[in-house]
N, C-alpha and C positions, 0 to 999 in steps of 0.2 A: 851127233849133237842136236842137228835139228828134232831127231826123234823122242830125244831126252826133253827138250823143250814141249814139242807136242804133248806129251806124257805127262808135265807137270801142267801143261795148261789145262789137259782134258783133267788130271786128281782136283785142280782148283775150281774146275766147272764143274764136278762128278761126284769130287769124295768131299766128306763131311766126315773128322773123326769123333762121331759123336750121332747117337743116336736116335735121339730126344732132346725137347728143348722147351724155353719156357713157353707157356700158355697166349701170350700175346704176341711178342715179340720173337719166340724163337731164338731164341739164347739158346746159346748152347750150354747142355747138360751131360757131363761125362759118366759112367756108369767105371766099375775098379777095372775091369780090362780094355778100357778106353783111354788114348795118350790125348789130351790136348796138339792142335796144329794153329798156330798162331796164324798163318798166312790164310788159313782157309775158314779157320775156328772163329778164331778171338779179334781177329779186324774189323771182320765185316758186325760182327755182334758191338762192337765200339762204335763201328758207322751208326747202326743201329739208336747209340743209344744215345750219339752225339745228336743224330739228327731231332731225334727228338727231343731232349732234352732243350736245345734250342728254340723247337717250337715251344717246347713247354715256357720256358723263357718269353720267346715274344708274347706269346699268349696271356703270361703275368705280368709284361709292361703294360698290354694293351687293356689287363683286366684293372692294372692298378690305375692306369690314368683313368678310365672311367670310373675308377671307385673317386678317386681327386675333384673329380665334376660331379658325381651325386652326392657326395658326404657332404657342403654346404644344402643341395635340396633338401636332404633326408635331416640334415640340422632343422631347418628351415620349418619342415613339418611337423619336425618334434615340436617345435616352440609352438606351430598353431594347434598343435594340439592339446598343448597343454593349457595354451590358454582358451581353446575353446571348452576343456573340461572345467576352468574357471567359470567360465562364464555361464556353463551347462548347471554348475554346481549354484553359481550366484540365481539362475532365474529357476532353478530348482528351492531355492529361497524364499525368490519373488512368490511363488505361486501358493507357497504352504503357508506363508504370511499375507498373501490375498485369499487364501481359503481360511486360515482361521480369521479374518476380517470380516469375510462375508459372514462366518457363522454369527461373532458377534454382533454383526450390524442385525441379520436376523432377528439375533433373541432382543436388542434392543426394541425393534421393530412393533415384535411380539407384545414386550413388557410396556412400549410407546401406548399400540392400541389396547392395553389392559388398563393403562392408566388413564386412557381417554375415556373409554366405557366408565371408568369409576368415576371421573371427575365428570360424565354426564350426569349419572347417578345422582352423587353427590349434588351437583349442579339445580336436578331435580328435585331433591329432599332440601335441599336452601329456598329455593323457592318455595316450598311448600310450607315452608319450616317460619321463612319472612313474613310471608302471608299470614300467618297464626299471631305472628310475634308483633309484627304493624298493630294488627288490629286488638290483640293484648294489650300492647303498650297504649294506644288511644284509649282504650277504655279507661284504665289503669287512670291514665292521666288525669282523666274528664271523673271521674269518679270521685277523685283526690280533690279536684277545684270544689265538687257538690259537697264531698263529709265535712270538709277546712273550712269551704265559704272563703277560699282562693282565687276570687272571683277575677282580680287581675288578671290572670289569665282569659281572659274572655271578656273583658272589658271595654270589646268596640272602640280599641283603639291602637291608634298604628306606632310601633315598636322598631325599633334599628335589629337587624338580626348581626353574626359573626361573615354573613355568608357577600359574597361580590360578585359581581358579574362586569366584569371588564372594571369600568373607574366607578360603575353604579355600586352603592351598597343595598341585597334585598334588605326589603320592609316588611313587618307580619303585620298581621289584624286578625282578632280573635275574637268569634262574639260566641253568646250561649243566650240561646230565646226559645219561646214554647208555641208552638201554634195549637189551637183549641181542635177537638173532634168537629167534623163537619169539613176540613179546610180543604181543597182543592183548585187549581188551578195553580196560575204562578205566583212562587214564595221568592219573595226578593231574601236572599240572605245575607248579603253585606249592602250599602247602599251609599250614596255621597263619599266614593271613592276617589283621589284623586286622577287627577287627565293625564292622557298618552302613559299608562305604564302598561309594563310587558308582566303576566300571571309568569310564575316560578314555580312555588307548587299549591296547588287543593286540594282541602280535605276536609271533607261534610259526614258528620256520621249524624243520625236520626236514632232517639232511641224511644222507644214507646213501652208499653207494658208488655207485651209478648216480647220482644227482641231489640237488639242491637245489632246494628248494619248499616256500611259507607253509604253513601248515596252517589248513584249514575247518572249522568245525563245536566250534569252541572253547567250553566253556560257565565263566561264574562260578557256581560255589553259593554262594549264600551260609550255608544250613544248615550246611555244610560248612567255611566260608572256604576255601572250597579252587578255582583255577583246573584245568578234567578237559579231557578229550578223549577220543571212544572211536577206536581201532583196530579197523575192522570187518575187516579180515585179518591176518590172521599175517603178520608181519613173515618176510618172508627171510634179513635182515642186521641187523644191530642199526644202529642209529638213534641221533645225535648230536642233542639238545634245544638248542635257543638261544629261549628266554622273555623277552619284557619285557612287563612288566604293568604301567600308568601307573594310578592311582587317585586319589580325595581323601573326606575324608569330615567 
């Protein structure tokens, strides 16, 4: 008996009815002249696949509770990132609407000093244009008083104009006189003006047989009330006066 037992203990530590076995594990694999032995075969290959399987087991509890604790993170990141691709997309916005701003502000820029340069120009040619057009119109004027014998107009005497300066209303005076060839030094051209007033505007123009032209160097006295001017040369030809003295006081 005992040696019956021996005999089966050493088949169970010895024999294997089975040849080959699986790749991993070693499962048994029977070939056609191979019997299956459940006690030596098919236990130990169940131990096998219990025990594993269990691990496999723990190993997917412990993989799902960690899946349980990162699926709120990996939420978590989804959301920032989608609103960080928001927010990528909104200053991806900003920026194509600060570039095409800068370009407009640019060409406004551009077109700003285009239009400065003209309205210098411009500016220029007014001036130049005024200056023609003053001294047209004076003439114009004063020509119109001499063909009509309009002589009111230069009448040496003082007139209300439209024009104000604070509660003052200005006042004109307009005279027309001739000085003879020979005349030099100082030409009183308005004279017995009244006291304390403040000059607005003057305008002297001289005309003679060669030319017509404003006169420079006009003074008020007021010691005087008298509007002067000097003649720093002798006159050649005597000289027709056209005066307008605008004032207020």
């Amino acid at each position: 008996m005992l040696l019956l037992q021996n005999m089966i203990s050493m088949r169970k530590e010895n024999y294997q009815m089975f040849k080959k076995g699986t790749e991993n594990f070693n499962l048994p694999q029977w070939d056609f002249d191979e019997h299956p032995d459940f006690l030596d075969d098919i236990n130990p290959a169940f131990n096998v696949i219990d025990q594993n399987l269990n691990m496999a087991k723990a190993d997917g509890a412990d993989a799902l509770q960690r899946l349980n604790v990162l699926t709120p993170v990996v939420e978590g990141l989804t959301e920032d990132v989608t609103h960080a691709k928001h927010d990528i997309t909104d200053l991806q916005t900003r920026i194509t609407n600060v570039e095409h701003s800068d370009v407009d502000t640019e060409a406004r820029i551009v077109a700003l000093e285009e239009h400065d340069r003209d309205l210098d120009r411009t500016l220029v040619g007014f001036d130049e244009s005024n200056t023609v057009l003053s001294t047209t119109n004076k003439l114009t004027a004063y020509n119109v008083a001499n063909t009509t014998g309009n002589t009111y107009l230069f009448d040496d005497t003082e007139h209300e104009t439209n024009y104000r300066v604070g509660a003052s209303t200005v006042k004109r005076r307009c005279r027309k006189f001739t000085t003879l060839a020979g005349q030099v030094g100082k030409v009183n051209l308005l004279d017995n003006l009244p006291t304390a007033i403040t000059p607005f505007t003057i305008n002297v123009l001289m005309k003679s047989e060669e030319s017509v032209h404003e006169v420079q160097g006009i003074k008020y006295v007021s010691a005087e009330n008298a509007l002067t001017v000097e003649l720093e040369a002798e006159a050649t030809a005597s000289i027709e006066w056209y005066v307008t003295f605008e004032y207020y006081n």
